[in-house]
N, C-alpha and C positions, 0 to 999 in steps of 0.2 A: 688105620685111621689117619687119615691128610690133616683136621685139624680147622680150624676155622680160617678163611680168608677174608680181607679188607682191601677194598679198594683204597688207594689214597694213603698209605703210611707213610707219615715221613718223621716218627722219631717211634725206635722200639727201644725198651729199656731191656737190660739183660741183668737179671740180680743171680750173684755167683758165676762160676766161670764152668762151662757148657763141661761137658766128659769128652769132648775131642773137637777139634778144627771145624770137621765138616759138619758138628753141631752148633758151632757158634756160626758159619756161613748159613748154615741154613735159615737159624735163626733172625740173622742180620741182614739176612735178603729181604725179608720184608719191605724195609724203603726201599728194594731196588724193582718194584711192581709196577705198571702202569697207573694214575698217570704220573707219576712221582719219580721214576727212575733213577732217585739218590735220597738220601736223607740223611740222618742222624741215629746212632746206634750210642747208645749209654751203657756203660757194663760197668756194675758195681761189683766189687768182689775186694776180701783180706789183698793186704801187703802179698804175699808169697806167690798169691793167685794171679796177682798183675806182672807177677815176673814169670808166669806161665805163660798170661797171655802174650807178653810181647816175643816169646821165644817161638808163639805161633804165628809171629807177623811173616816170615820167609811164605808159609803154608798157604798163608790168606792171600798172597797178591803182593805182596811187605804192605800191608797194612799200617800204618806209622798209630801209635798209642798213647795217646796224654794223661798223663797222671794225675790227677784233683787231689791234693788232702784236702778233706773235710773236718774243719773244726769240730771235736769232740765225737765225731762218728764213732772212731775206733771203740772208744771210751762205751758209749751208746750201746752198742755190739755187744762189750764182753761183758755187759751190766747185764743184758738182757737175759745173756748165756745162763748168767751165773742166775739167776731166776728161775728157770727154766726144772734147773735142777736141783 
């Protein structure tokens, strides 16, 4: 299964951090479609996951990676966790 396609992406959000490189490219390729050819990729994921991801920027092209703290996120997260179970 290929999956559904969009004309026109130009911001894919990524929540969590993919099971490999060439799944977050694939994924982030979406902005890179006609007629858009670039856009914005947003990848939310834990503290340890963003130190994955950037250790996959050599892989990607060096992708450069910006870090956002999000006030109370974290917090939000492990509340919900702890809900859950």
């Amino acid at each position: 299964a290929r999956g559904l396609h969009f004309d026109g992406v130009e911001v894919v959000f990524i929540l969590g951090l993919p099971d490999s490189p060439s799944t977050y490219l694939h994924l982030a390729g979406r902005t890179g479609r006609q007629p858009v050819l670039n856009g914005t990729v947003v990848t939310i994921c834990p503290g340890k996951s963003h130190t994955q991801l950037c250790g996959w920027s050599e892989r990607l092209g060096k992708l450069a990676f910006t870090e956002l703290n999000i006030a109370g996120l974290r917090e939000s997260i492990e509340a919900s966790r702890r809900a859950r179970t």
